[in-house]
N, C-alpha and C positions, 0 to 999 in steps of 0.2 A: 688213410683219412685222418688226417688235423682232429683230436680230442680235444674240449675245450672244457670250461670249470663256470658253470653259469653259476652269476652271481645274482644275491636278491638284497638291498641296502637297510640296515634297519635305522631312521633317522635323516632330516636333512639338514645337517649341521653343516655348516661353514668347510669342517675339514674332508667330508664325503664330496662337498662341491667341487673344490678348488683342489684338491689333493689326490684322494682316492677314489674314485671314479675317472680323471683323467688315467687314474695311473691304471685300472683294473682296462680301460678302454687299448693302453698303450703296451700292454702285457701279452707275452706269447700266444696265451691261451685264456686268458678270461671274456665272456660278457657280461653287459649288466642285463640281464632279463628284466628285473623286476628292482622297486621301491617301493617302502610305508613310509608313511610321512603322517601326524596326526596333526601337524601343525597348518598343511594345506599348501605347502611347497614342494611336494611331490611332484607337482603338476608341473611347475616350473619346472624343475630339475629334470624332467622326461622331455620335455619341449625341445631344451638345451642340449640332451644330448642323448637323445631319440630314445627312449627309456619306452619298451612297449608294453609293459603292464605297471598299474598302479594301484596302491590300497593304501585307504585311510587306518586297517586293522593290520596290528604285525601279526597276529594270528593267523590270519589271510595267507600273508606271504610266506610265513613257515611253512602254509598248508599247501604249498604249489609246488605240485609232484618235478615243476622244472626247474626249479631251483636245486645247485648242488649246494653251494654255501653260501652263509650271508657274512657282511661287514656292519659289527653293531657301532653307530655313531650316537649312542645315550648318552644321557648323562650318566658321572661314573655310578650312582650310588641302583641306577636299574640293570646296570651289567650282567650281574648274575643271576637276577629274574631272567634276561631274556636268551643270555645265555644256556641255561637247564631249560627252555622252551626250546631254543633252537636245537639241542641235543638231542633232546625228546623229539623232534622232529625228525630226527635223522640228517641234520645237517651240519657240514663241517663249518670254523665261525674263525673270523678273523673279529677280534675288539678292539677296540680302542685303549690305550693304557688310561689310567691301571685298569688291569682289567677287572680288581676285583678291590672291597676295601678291605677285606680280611684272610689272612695265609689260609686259615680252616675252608673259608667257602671256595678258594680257590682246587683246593686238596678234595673235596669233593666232589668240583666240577669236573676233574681228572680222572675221579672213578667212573661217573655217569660218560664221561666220553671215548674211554676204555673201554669199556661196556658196548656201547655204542658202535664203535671201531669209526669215531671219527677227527678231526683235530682240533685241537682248540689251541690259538695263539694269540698273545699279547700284541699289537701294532706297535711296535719301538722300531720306525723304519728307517735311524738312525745306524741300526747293528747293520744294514744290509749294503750299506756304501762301502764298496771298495777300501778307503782310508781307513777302517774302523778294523778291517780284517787285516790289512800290512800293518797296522800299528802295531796290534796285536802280535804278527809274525815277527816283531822285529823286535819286542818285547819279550818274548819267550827265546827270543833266539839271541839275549844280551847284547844288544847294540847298545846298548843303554848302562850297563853291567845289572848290578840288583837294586830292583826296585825298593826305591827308599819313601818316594812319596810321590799323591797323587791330586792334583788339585783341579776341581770340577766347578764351573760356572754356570750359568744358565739365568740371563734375566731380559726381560722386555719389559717396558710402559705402557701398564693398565691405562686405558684411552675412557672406557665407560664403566665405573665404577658404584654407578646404579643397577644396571641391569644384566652383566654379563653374567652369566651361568655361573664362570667358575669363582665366582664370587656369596654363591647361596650353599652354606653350612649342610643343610639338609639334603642338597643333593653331590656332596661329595667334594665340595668346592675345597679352594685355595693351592696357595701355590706350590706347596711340596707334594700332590700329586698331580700337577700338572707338569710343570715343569720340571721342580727339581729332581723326581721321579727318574727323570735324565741322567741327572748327574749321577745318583744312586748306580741305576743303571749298568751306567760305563765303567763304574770302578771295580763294579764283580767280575763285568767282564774281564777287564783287563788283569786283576788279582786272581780273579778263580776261584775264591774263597769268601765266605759270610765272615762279616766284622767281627771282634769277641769284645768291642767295646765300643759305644756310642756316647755322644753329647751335644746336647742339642741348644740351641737359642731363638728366640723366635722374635718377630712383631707381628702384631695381630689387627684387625681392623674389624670389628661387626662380627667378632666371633668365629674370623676364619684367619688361617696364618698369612700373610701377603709378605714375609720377609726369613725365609728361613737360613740359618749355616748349621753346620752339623761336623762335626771331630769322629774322626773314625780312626780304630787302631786293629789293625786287621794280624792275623796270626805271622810270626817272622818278624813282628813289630816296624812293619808295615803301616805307614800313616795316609789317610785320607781327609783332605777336607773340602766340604759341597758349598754352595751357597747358590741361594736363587731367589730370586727377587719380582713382585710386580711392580717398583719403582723406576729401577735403574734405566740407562738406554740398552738397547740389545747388545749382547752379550754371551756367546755360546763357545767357549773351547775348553782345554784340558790340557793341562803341563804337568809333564812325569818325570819325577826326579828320580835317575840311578846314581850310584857309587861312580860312574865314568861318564857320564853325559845326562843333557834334559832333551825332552820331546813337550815339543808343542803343537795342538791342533787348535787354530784359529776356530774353524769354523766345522766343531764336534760333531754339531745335531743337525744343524740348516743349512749343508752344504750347496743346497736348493739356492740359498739365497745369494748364494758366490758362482751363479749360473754350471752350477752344479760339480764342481772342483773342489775335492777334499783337499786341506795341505796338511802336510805333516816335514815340522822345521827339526830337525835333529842337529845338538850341537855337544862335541866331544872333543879330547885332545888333538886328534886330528882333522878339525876344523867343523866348521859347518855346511851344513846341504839343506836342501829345500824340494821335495818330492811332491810329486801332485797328480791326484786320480782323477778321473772324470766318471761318476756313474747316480743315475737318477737313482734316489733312495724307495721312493713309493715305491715307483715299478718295481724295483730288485726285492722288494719285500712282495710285493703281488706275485711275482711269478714264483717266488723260493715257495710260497703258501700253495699254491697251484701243484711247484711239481710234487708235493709231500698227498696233496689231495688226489693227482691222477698217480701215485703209486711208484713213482719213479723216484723219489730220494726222502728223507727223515726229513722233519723240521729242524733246521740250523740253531733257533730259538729253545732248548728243550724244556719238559716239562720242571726238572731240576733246576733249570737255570729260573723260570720262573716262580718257582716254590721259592727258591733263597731271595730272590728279590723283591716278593710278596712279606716273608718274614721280618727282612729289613728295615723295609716300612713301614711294617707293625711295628716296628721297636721304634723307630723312628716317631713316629705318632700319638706313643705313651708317654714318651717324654714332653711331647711338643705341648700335651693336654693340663702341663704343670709346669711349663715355662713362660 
């Protein structure tokens, strides 16, 4: 008998519509049981796509004995309210990044889900394409020789700049945990290591950052630099400079938008090549989540890798508070 991983949604954001619910629908083993929505588009989003229980209260849906895990799609700064609610429930919780705005609350939510025995993971469903992991392979494995530098991009054009969420200070907004969060991201993965030195530059708009770069000098003296932007046009790759060759990923984070085709350009004394994945990132993230929750493998994402990349951020963010 087919095991499956019922899901319960908390939120009805933009990226639970169009992103993760197709992808928990297109997934080995997930359904969506259940959605809260206190905004009243719950209703919509069960219509759409046949969602058969609804509640205006996430307490509600915590409380439903047929729910295994929920997908929290808050805004960032209720993360870890609803987080240590769903824990407390006994349910495993996929978030939304960041998934928390502070290293400590996240180090906490770590013990109460040990405790627990259930999982808790950041949504960066970026890590789970194909391309993301040969890079990585072919970066450890010196096709490149030694990583000298790494340079990370990530920008789109703010459209409503009245009302979008990730534009209000109080609930977690602006751009370096939205997006640039990404760039961050990819360069621990790819180095392995928390930075031993940061520097940061900002522009700001209404009290939130809407323009950030940042200098990173990681141990091996190893150099990083991010930048992320709500002005520019879209923008999403990552060029890695080795001692024998560069590696470039056009299309880092939103391979989605290149009808789902990671590339990764490598160019060395002995010429250049042009490689290319094919693999939907949501889903490869829904199911990796899934099979950690039915027992059958670890989280790819660990807890360590999100401790260091919660930290970073926090260093990230003190400076940005005085630039």
């Amino acid at each position: 008998m087919k095991r499956s991983v019922r899901w319960g949604i908390l939120g009805a954001a933009n990226i639970a519509k169009k992103q993760m619910i197709p992808a928990i629908l297109h997934s080995d083993n997930g359904i969506v049981h259940a959605i809260a929505s206190r905004s009243g588009k719950a209703k919509e989003f069960a219509m759409e796509f046949t969602i058969p229980t609804l509640f205006t209260d996430y307490h509600e849906l915590l409380q439903c004995e047929e729910i295994d895990a929920v997908y929290i799609a808050l805004p960032n700064a209720l993360h870890k309210e609803w987080i240590e609610k769903a824990i407390t429930a006994g349910k495993h919780v996929l978030c939304e990044k960041p998934i928390v705005l502070q290293e400590h609350e996240l180090a906490e939510i770590f013990v109460a889900a040990n405790q627990r025995k259930v999982h808790v993971m950041e949504a960066f469903m970026y890590r789970f394409h194909p391309q993301i992991r040969e890079a990585k392979r072919m970066l450890d494995a010196g096709v490149i020789g030694e990583l000298l530098t790494i340079r990370s991009r990530f920008h789109f054009t703010m459209k409503d700049w009245q009302q979008d969420i990730r534009l209000q200070p109080e609930l977690g907004g602006g751009v370096l945990w939205d997006i640039g969060s990404y760039c961050v991201n990819s360069m621990l993965e790819f180095i392995g290591e928390e930075p031993v030195a940061i520097q940061v530059m900002s522009g700001r708009k209404d009290g939130v950052d809407t323009h950030v770069a940042v200098q990173f000098r990681f141990p091996n003296a190893v150099l990083g630099v991010a930048d992320c932007s709500f002005y520019g046009p879209m923008t999403e790759e990552i060029d890695i400079i080795g001692t024998n060759g560069t590696m470039h990923l056009p299309h880092a984070f939103r391979p989605d938008r290149n009808e789902d085709v990671g590339v990764i350009r490598i160019r060395t004394d002995e010429g250049e090549q042009q490689l290319e994945w094919i693999g939907k990132s949501y889903v490869a993230q829904v199911n990796a989540f899934q099979e950690a929750v039915l027992g059958d493998s670890p989280l790819p994402y660990t807890q360590q890798q999100m401790l260091q990349h919660s930290r970073t951020l926090q260093k990230i963010v003190e400076q940005l508070k005085t630039s």
